[in-house]
PDBQT receptor file of N, H, CA, C and O in Angstrom, charges set to zero:
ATOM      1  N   UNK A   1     -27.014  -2.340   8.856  1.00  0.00    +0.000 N 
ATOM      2  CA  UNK A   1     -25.614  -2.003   8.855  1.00  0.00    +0.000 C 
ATOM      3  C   UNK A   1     -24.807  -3.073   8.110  1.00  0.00    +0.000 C 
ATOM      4  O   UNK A   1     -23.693  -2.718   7.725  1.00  0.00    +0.000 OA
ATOM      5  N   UNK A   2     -25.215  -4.379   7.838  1.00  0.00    +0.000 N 
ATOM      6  H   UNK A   2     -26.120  -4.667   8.151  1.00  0.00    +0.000 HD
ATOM      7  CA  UNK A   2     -24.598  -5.747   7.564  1.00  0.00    +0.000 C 
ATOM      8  C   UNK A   2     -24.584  -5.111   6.102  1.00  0.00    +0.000 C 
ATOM      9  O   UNK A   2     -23.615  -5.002   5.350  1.00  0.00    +0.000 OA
ATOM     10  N   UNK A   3     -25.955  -4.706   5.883  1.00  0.00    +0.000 N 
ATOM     11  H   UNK A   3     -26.742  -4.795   6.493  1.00  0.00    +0.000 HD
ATOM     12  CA  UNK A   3     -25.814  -4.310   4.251  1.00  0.00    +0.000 C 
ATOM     13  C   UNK A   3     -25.260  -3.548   3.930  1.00  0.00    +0.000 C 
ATOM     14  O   UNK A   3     -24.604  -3.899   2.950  1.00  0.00    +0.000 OA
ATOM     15  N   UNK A   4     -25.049  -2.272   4.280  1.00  0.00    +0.000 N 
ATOM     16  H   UNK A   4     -25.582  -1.987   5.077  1.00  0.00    +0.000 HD
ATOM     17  CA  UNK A   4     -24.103  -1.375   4.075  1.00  0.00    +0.000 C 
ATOM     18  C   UNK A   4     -22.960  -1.641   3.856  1.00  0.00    +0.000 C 
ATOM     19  O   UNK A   4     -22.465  -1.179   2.828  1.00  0.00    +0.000 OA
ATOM     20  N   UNK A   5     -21.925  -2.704   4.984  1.00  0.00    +0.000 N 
ATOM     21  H   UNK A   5     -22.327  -3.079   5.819  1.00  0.00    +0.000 HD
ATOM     22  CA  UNK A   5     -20.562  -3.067   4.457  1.00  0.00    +0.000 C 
ATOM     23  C   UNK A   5     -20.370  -4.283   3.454  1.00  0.00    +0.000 C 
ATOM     24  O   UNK A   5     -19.241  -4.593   3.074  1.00  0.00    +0.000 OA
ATOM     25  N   UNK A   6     -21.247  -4.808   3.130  1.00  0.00    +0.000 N 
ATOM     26  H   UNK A   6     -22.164  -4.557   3.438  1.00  0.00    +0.000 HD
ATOM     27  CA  UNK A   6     -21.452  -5.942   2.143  1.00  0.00    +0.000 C 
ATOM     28  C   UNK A   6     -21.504  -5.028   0.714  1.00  0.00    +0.000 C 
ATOM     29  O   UNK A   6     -20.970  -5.396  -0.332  1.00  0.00    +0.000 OA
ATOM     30  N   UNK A   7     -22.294  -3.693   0.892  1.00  0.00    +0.000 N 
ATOM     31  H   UNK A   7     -22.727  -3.394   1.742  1.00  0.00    +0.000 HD
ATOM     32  CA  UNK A   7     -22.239  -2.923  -0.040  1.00  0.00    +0.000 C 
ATOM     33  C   UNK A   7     -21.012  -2.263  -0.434  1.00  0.00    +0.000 C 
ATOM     34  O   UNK A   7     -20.716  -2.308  -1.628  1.00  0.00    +0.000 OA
ATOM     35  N   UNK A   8     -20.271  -1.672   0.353  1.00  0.00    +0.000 N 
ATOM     36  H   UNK A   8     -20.511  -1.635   1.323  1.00  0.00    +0.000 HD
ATOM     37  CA  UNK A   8     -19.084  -1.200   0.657  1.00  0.00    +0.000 C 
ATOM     38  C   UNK A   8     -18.221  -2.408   0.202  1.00  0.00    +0.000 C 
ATOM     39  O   UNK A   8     -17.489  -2.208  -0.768  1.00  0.00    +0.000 OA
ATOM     40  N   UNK A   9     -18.216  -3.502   0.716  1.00  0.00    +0.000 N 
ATOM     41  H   UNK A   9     -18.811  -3.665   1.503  1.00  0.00    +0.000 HD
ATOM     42  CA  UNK A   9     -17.028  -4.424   0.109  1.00  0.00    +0.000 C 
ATOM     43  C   UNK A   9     -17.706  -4.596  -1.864  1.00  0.00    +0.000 C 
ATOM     44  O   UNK A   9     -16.809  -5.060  -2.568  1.00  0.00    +0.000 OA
ATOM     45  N   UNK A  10     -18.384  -4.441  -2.273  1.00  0.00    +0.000 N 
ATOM     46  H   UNK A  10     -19.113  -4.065  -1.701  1.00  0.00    +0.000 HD
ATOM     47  CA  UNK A  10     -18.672  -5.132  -3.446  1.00  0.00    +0.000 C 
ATOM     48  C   UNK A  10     -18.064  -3.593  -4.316  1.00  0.00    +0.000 C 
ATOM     49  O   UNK A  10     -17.557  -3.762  -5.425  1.00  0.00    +0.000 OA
ATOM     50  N   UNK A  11     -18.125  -2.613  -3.927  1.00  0.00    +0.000 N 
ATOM     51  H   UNK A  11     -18.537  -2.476  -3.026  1.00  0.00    +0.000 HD
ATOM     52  CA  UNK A  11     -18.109  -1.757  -4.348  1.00  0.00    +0.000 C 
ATOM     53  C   UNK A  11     -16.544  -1.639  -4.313  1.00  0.00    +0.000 C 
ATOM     54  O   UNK A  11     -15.991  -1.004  -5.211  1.00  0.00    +0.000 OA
ATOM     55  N   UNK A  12     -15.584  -2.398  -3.016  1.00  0.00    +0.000 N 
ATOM     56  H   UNK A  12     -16.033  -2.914  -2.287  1.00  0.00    +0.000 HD
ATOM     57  CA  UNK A  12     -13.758  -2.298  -3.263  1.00  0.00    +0.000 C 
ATOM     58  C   UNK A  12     -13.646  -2.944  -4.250  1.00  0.00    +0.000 C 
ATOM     59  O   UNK A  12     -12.965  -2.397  -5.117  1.00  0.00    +0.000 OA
ATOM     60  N   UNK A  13     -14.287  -4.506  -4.640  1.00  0.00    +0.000 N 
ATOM     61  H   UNK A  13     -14.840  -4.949  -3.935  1.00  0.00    +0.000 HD
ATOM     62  CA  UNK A  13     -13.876  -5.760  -5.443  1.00  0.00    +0.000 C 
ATOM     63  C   UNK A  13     -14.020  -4.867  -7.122  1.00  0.00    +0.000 C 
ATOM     64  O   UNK A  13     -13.251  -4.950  -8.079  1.00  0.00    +0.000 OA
ATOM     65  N   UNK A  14     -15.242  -4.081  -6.990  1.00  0.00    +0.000 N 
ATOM     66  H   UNK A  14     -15.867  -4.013  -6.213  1.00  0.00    +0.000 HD
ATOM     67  CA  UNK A  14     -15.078  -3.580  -8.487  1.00  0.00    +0.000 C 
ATOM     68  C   UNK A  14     -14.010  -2.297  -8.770  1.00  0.00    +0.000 C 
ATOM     69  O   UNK A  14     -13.668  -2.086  -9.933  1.00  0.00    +0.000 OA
ATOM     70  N   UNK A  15     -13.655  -1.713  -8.018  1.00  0.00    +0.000 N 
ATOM     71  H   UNK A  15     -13.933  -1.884  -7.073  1.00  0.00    +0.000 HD
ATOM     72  CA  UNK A  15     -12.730  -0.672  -8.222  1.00  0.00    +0.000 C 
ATOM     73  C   UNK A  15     -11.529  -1.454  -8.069  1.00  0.00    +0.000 C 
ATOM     74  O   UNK A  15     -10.510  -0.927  -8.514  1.00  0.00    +0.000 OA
ATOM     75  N   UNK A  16     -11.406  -2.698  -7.491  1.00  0.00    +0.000 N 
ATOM     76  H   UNK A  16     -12.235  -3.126  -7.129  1.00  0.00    +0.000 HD
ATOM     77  CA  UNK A  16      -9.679  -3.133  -7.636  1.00  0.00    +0.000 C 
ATOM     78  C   UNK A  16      -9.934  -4.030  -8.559  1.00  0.00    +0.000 C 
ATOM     79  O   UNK A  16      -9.086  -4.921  -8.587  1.00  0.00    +0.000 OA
ATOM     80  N   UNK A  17     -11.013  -4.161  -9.535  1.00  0.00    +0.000 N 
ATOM     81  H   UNK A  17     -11.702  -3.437  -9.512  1.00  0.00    +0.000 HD
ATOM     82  CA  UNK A  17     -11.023  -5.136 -10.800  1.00  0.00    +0.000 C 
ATOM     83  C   UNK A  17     -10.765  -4.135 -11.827  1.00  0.00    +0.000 C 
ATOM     84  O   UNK A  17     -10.266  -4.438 -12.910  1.00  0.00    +0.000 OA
ATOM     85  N   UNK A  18     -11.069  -3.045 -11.533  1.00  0.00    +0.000 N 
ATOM     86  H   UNK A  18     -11.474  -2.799 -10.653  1.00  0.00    +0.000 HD
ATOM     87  CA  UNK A  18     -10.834  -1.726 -12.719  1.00  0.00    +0.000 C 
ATOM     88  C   UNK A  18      -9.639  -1.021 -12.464  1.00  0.00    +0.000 C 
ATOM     89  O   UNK A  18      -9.167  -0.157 -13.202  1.00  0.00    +0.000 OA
ATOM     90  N   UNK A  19      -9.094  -1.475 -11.238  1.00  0.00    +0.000 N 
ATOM     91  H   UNK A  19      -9.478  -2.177 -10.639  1.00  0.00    +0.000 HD
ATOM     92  CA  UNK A  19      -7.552  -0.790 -11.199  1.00  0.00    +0.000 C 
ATOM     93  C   UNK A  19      -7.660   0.201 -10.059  1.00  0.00    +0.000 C 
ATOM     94  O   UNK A  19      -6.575   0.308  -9.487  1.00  0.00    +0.000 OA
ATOM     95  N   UNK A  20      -8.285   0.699  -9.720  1.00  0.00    +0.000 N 
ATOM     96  H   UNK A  20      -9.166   0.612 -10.185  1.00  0.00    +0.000 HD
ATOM     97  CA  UNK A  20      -8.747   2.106  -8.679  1.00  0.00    +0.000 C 
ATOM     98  C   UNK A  20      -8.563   1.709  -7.310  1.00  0.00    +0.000 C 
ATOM     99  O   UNK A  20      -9.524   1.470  -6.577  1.00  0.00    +0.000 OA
ATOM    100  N   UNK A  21      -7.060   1.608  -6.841  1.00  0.00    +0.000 N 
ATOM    101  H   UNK A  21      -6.280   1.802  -7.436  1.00  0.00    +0.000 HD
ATOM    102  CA  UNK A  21      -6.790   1.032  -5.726  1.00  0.00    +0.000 C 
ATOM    103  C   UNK A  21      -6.946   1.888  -4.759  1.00  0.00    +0.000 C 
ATOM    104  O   UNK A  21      -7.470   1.277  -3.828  1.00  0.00    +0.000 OA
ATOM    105  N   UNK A  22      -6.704   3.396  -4.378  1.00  0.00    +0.000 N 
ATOM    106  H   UNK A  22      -6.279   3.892  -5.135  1.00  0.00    +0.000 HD
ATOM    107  CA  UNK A  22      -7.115   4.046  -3.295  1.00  0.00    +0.000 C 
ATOM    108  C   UNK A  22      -8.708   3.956  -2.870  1.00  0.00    +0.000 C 
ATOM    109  O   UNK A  22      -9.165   3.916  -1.728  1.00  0.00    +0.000 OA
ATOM    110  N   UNK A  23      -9.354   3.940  -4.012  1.00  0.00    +0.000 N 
ATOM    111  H   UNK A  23      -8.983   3.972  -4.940  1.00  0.00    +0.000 HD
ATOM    112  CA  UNK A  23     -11.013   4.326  -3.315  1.00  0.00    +0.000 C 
ATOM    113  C   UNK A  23     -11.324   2.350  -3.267  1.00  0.00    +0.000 C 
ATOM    114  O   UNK A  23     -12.325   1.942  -2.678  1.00  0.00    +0.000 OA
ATOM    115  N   UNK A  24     -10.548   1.554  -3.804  1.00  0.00    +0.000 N 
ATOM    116  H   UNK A  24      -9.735   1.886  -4.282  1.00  0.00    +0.000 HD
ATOM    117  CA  UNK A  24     -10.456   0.393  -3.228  1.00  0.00    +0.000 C 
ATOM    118  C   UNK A  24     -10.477   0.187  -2.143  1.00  0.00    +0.000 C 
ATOM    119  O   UNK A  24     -11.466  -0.005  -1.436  1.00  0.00    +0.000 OA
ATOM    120  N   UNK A  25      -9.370   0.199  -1.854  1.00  0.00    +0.000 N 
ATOM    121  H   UNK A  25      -8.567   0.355  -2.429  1.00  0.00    +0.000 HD
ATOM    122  CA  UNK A  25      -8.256   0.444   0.178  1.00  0.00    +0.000 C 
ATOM    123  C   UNK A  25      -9.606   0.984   0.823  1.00  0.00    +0.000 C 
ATOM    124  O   UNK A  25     -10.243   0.252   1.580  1.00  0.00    +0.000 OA
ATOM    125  N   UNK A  26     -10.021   2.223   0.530  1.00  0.00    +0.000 N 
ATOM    126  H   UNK A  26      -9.503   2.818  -0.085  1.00  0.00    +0.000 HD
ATOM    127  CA  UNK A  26     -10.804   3.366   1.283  1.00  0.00    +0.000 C 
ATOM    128  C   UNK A  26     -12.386   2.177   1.589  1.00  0.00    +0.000 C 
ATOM    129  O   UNK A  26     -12.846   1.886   2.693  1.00  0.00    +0.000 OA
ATOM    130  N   UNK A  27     -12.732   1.862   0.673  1.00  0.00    +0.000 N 
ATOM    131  H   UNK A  27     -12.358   2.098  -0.224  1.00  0.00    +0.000 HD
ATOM    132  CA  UNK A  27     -14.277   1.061   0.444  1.00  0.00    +0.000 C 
ATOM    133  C   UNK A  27     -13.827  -0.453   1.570  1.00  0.00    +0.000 C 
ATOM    134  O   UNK A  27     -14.674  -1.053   2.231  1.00  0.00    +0.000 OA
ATOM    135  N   UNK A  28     -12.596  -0.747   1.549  1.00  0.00    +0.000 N 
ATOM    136  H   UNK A  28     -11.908  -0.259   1.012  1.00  0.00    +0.000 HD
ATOM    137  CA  UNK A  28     -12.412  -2.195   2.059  1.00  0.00    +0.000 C 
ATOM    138  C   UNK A  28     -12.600  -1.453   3.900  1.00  0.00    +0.000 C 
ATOM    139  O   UNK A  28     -13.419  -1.827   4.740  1.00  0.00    +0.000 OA
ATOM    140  N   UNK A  29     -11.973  -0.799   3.992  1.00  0.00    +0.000 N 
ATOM    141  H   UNK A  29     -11.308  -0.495   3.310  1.00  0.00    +0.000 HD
ATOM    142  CA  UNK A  29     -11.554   0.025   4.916  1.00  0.00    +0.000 C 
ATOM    143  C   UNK A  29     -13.077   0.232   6.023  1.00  0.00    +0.000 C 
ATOM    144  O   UNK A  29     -13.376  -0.073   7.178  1.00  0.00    +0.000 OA
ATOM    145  N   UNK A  30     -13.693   0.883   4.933  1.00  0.00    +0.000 N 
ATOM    146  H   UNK A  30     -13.450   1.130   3.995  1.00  0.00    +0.000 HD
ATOM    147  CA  UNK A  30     -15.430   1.064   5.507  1.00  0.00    +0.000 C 
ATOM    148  C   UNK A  30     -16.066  -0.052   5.723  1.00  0.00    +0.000 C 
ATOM    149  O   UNK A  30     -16.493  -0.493   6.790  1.00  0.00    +0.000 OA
ATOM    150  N   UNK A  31     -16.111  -0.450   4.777  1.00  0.00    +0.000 N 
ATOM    151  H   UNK A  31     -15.764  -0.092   3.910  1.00  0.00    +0.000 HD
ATOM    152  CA  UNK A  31     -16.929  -2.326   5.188  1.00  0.00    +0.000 C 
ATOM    153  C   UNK A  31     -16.081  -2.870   6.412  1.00  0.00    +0.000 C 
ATOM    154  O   UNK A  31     -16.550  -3.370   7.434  1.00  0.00    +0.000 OA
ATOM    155  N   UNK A  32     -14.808  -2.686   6.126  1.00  0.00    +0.000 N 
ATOM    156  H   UNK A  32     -14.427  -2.280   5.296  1.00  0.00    +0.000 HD
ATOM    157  CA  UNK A  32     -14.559  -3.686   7.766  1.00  0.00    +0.000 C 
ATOM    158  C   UNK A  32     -15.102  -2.870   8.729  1.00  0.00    +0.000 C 
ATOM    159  O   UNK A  32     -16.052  -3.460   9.245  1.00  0.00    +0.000 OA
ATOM    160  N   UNK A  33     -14.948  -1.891   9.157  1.00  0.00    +0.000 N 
ATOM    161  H   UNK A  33     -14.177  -1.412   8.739  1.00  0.00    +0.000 HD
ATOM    162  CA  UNK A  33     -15.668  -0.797   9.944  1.00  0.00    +0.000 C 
ATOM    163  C   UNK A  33     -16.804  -1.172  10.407  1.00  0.00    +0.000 C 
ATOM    164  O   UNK A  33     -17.130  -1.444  11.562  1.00  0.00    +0.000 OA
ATOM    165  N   UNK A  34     -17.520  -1.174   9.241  1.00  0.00    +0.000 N 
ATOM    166  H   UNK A  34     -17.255  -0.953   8.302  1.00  0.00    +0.000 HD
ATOM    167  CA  UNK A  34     -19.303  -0.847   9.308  1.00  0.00    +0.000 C 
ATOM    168  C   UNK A  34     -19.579  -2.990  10.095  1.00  0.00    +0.000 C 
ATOM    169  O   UNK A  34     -20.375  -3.383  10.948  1.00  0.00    +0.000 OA
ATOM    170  N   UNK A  35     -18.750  -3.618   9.459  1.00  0.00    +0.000 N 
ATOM    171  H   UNK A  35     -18.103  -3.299   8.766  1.00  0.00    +0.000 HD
ATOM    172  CA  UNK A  35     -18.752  -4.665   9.879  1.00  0.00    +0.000 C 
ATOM    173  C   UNK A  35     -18.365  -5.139  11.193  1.00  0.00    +0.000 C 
ATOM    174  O   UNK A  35     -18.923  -6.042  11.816  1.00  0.00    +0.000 OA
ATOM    175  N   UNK A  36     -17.210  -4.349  11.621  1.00  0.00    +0.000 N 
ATOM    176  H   UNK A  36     -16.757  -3.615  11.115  1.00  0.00    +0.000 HD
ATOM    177  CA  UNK A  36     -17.104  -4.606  13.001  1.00  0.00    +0.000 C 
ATOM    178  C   UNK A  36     -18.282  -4.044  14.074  1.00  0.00    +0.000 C 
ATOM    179  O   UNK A  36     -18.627  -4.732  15.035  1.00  0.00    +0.000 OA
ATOM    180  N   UNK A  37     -18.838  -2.763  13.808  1.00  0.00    +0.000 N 
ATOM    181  H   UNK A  37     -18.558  -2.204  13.027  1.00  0.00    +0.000 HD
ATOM    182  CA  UNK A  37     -19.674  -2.038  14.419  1.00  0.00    +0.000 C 
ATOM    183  C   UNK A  37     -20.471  -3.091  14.812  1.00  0.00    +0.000 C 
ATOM    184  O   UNK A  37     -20.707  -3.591  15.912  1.00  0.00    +0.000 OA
ATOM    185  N   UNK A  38     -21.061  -3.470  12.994  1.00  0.00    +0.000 N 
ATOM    186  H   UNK A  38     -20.869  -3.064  12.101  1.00  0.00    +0.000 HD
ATOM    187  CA  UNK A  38     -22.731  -4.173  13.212  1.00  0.00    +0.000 C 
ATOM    188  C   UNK A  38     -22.381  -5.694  14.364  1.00  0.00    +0.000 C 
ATOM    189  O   UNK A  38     -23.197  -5.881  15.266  1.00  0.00    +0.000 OA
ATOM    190  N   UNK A  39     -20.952  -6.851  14.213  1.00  0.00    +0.000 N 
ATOM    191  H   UNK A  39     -20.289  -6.699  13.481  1.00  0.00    +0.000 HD
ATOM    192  CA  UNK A  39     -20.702  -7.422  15.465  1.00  0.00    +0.000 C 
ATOM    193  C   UNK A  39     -21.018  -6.758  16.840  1.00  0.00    +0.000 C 
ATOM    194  O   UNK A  39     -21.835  -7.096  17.697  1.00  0.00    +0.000 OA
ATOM    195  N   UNK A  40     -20.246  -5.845  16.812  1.00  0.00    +0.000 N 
ATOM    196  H   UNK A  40     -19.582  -5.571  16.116  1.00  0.00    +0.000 HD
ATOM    197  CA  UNK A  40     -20.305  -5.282  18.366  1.00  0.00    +0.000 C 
ATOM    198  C   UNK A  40     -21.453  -5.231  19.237  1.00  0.00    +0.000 C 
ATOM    199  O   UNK A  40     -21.618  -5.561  20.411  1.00  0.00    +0.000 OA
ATOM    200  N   UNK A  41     -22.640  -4.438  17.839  1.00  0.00    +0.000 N 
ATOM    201  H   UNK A  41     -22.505  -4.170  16.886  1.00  0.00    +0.000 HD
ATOM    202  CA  UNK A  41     -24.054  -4.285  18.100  1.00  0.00    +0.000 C 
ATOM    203  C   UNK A  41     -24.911  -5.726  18.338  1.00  0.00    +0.000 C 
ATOM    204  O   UNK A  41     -25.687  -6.025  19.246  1.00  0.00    +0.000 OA
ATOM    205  N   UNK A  42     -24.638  -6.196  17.623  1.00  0.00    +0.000 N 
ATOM    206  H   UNK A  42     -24.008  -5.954  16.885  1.00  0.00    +0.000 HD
ATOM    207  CA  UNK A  42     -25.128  -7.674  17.327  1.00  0.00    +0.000 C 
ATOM    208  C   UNK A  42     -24.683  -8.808  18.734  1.00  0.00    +0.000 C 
ATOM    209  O   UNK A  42     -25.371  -9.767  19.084  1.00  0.00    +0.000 OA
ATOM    210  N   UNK A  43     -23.657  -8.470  19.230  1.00  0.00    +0.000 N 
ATOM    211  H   UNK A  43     -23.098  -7.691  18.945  1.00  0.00    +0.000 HD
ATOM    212  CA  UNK A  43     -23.286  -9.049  20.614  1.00  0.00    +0.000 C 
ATOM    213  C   UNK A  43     -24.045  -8.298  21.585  1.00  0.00    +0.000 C 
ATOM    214  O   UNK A  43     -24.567  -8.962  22.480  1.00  0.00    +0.000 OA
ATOM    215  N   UNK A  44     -24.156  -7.464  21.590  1.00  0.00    +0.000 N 
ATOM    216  H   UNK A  44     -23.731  -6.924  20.863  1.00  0.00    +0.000 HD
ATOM    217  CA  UNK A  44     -24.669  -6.575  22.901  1.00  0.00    +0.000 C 
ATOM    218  C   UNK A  44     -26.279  -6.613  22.857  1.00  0.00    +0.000 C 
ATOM    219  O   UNK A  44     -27.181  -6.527  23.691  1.00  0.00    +0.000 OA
ATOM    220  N   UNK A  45     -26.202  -6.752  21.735  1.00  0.00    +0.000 N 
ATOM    221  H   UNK A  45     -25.470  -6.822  21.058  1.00  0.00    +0.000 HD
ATOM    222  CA  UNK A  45     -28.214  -6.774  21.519  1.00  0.00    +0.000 C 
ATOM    223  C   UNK A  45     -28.606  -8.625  21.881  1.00  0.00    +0.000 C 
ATOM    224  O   UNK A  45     -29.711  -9.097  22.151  1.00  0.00    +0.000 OA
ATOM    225  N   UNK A  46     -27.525  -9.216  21.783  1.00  0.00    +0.000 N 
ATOM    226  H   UNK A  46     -26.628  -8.833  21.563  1.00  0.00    +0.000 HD
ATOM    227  CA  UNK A  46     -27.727 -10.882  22.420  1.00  0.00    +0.000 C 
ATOM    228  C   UNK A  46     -27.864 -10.937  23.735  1.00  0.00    +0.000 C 
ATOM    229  O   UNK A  46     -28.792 -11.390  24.406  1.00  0.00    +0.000 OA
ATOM    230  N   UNK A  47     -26.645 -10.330  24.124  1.00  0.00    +0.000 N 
ATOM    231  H   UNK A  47     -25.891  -9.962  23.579  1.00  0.00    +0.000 HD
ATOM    232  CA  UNK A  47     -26.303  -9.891  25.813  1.00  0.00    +0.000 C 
ATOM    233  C   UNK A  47     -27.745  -9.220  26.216  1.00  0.00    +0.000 C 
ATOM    234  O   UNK A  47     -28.243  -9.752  27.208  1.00  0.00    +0.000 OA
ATOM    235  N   UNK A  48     -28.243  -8.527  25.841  1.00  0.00    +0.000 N 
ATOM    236  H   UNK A  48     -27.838  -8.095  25.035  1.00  0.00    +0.000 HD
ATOM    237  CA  UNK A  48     -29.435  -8.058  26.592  1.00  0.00    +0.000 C 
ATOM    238  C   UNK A  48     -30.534  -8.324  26.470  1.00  0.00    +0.000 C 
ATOM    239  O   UNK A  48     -31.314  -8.135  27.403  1.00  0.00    +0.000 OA
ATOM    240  N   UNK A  49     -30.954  -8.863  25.244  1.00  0.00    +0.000 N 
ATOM    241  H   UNK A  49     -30.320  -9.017  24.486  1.00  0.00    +0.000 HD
ATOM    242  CA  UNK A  49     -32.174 -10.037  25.259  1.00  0.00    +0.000 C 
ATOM    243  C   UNK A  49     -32.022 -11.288  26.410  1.00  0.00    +0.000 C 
ATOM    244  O   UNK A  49     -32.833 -11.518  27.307  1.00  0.00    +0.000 OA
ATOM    245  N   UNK A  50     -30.533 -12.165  26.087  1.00  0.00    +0.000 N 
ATOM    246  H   UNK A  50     -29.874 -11.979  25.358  1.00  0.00    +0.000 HD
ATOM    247  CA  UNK A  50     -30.380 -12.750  27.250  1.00  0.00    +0.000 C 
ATOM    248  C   UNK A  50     -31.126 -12.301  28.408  1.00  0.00    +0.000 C 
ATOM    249  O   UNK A  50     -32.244 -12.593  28.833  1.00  0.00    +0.000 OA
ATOM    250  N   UNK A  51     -30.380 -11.654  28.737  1.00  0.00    +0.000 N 
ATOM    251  H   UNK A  51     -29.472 -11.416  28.392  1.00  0.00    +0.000 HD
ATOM    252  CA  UNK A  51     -31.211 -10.682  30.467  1.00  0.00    +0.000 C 
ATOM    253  C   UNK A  51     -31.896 -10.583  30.529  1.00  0.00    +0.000 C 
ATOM    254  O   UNK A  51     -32.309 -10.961  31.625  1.00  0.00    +0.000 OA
ATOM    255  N   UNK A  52     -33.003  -9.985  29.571  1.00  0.00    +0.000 N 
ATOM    256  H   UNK A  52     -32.668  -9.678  28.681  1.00  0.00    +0.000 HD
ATOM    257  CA  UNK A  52     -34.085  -9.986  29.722  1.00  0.00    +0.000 C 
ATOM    258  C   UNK A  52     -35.114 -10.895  29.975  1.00  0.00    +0.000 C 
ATOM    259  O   UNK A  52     -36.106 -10.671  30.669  1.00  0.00    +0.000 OA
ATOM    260  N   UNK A  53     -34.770 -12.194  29.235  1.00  0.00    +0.000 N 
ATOM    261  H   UNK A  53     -33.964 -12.376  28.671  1.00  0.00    +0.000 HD
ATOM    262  CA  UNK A  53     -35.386 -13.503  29.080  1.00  0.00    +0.000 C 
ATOM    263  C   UNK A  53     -35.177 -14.355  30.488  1.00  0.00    +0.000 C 
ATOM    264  O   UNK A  53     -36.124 -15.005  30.933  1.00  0.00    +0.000 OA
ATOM    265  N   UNK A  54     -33.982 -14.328  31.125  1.00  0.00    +0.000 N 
ATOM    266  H   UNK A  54     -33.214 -13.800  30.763  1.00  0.00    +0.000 HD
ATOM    267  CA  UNK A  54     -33.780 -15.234  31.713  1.00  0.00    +0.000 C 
ATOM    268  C   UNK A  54     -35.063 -15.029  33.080  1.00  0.00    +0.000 C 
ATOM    269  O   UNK A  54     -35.741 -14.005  33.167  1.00  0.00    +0.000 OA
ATOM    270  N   UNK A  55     -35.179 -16.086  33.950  1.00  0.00    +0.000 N 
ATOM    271  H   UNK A  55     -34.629 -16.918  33.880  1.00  0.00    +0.000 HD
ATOM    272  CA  UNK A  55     -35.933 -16.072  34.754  1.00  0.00    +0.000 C 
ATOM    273  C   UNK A  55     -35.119 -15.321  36.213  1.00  0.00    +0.000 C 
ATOM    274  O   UNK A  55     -33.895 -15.412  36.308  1.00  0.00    +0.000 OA
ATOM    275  N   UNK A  56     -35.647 -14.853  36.907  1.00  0.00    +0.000 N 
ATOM    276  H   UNK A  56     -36.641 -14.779  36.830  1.00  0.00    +0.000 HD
ATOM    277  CA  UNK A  56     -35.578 -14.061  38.021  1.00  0.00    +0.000 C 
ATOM    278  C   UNK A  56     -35.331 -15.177  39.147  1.00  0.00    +0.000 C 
ATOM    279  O   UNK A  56     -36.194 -16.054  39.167  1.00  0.00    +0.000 OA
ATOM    280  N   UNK A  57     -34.638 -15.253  39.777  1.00  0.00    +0.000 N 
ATOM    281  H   UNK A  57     -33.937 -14.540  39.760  1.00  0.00    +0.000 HD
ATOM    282  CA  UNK A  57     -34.347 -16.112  41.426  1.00  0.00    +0.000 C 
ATOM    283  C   UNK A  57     -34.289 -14.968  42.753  1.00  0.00    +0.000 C 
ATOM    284  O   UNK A  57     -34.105 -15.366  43.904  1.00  0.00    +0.000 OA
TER     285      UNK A  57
């Protein structure tokens, strides 16, 4: 998913170097998206390895 909005942002930087500011906006738009997701995922998949790992009392 990291790659996807890394893809998505490289893909705004060249449409607002060529002038093409809506599918700019739109591409910046997705990458933050796809970027917040993959955090969210990326915390919760810590959070539960944690748990899993820790020892039992």
């Amino acid at each position: 998913m990291l790659r996807w909005a890394i893809l998505f942002l490289i893909v705004a930087i060249i449409a607002a170097v060529f002038g093409f500011g809506g599918i700019a906006a739109a591409a910046t738009d997705i990458a933050r998206l796809l970027f917040v997701v993959f955090l969210v995922l990326f915390v919760i998949s810590l959070f539960l390895g944690w748990r899993s790992t820790s020892p039992r009392l």
